[in-house]
Structure formats: C-alpha cells, structure tokens
C-alpha positions in Angstrom: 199.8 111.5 111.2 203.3 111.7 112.7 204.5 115.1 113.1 208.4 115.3 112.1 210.2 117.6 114.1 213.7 119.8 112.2 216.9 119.7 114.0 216.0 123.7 114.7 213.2 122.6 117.0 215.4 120.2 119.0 217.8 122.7 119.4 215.5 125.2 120.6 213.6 123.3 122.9 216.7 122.1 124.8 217.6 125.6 125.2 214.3 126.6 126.4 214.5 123.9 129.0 218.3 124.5 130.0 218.7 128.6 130.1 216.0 128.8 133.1 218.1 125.9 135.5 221.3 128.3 134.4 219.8 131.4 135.0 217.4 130.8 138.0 220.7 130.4 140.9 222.7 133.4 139.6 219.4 135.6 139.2 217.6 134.7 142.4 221.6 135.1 144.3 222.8 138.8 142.2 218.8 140.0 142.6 219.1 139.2 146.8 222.7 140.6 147.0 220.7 144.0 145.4 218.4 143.7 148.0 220.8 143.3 151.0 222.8 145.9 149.6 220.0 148.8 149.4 218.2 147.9 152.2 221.6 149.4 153.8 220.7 152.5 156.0 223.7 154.8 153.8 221.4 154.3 150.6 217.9 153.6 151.9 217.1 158.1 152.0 219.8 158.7 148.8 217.0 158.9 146.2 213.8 157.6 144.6 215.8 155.1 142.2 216.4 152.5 145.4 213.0 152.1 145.9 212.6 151.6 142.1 215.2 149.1 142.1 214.3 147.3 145.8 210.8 146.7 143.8 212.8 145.6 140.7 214.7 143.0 142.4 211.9 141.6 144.3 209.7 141.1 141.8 212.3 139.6 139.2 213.3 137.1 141.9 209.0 136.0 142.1 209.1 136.6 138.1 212.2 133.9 137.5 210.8 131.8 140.6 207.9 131.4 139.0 209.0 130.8 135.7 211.1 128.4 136.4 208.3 126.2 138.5 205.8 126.7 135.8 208.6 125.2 133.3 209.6 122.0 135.4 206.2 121.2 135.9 205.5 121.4 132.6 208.8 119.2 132.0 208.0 116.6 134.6 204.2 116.2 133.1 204.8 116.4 129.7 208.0 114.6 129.1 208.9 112.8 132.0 204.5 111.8 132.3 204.4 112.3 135.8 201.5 112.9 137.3 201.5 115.7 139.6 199.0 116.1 142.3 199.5 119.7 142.7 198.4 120.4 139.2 194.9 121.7 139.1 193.1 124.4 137.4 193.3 126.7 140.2 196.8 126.1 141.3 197.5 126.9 137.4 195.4 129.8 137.0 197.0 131.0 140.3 200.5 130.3 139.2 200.0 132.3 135.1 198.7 135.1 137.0 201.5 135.4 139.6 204.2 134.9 136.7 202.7 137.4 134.3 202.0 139.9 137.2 205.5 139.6 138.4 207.2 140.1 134.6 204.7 143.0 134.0 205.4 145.0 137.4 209.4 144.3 136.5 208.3 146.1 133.0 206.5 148.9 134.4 209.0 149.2 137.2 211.8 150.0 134.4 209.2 152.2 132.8 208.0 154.2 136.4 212.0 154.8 137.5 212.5 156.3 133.8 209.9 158.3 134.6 211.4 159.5 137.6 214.5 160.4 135.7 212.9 162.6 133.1 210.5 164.1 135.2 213.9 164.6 137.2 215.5 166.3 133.9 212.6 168.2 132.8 211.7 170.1 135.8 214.9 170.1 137.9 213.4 172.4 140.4 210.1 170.8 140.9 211.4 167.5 140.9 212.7 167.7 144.6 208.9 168.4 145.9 207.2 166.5 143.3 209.2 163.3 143.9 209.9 161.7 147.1 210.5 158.2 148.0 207.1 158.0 150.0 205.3 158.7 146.5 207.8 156.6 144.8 206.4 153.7 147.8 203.1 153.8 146.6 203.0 154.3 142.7 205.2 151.6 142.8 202.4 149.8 145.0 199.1 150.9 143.2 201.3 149.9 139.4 201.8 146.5 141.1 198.1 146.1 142.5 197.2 147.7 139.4 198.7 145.1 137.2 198.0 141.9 139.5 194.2 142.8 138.8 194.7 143.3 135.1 196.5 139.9 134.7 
C-alpha cells in the first residue's frame, strides 16, 4: 500500500533538513567567540555564572555537532542510499548517547546557573561562602558525568 504524503509533511521535512546546515556555522562560530571571550583573564574570577556559561557553550557546540552528523547521515542513507561504512550499531549507539548527553547537560546547565542565582537571592550573605567557582567546576562536572551515565 502506497503511503501518500500532505504538502504539510513536505514542508516540514525540508525544514528539518535545512534549519540544522543554517544553524550549525553561526552556532558553532557565536558559541566559540563565547568561549574566547570568557576564557579572558578580566572575567575568568568575576563570578560563578562564567563557568556556567564556558560549560554551556561547550556542550551546545558538541550538542549541534552532533546533531547535525546524526542528520546528514541519516540524509545520505536514507535519501541519497548511500551506503556508509561508518554506520554500525556501536558507532550509532555511541553517537545517540553523545547527542542526548550533550542537549541534557546544556538543559541542566541552564537549570544549575539558575540555581546559583536564587541561591544567590535567597541567602545573599551565605551565598559568597556557599558558592565559589571551584564548586561551581565540579557540580557542573558530576551533572555532566551524571547525565552521560544516565543517557
């Protein structure tokens, strides 16, 4: 039985292929200028929020990497019918876990520096002893261990 496909689905599948190519050089270029610019010694000791966003750029630059290779491969095997050497189960399994990982730590990042901020609201006095970048180093490390397990 022949499936027919609405206009709708066209639409919607060409955008799903063409937003990635348009987003992947302007994301990978703005999320390395953030990088470059707060890995500068004048903000690298300003507050725990760099090190939330040096994490957040990182890992959505490996999240829209990924992404995108998981999408043309998908494209040049599926609709092109390429066969692709590099496609096996493990290379796959490795490169789901490595996308979802990376979008989930970008998440949970978001999450972690919002805790930071109301921590940083609620107890204005303790927030200075109870929050340092050191501590904000390693939640943000055991969160992204944490999650690369999980996924």
């Amino acid at each position: 039985k022949q499936r027919f496909y609405s206009s709708d689905y066209f639409f919607f599948k060409l955008l799903n292929w063409t937003y990635l190519r348009l987003l992947i050089g302007p994301g990978i270029l703005l999320n390395t200028l953030c990088l470059f610019v707060l890995s500068r010694p004048r903000l690298s000791d300003k507050s725990t929020t760099v090190v939330f966003l040096r994490f957040l750029a990182l890992f959505d630059i490996l999240a829209i990497t990924l992404k995108y290779i998981r999408a043309e491969l998908n494209y040049q095997s599926i609709e092109k019918k390429k066969d692709i050497i590099i496609i096996t189960s493990v290379f796959c399994k490795t490169l789901y876990v490595g996308m979802n990982a990376s979008i989930s730590i970008t998440m949970w990042t978001i999450v972690l520096m919002s805790l930071d901020k109301v921590v940083a609201v609620s107890y204005p006095f303790k927030a200075g002893i109870w929050i340092t970048q050191k501590r904000a180093f390693y939640v943000c490390c055991f969160t992204s261990l944490l999650l690369l397990i999980v996924n």
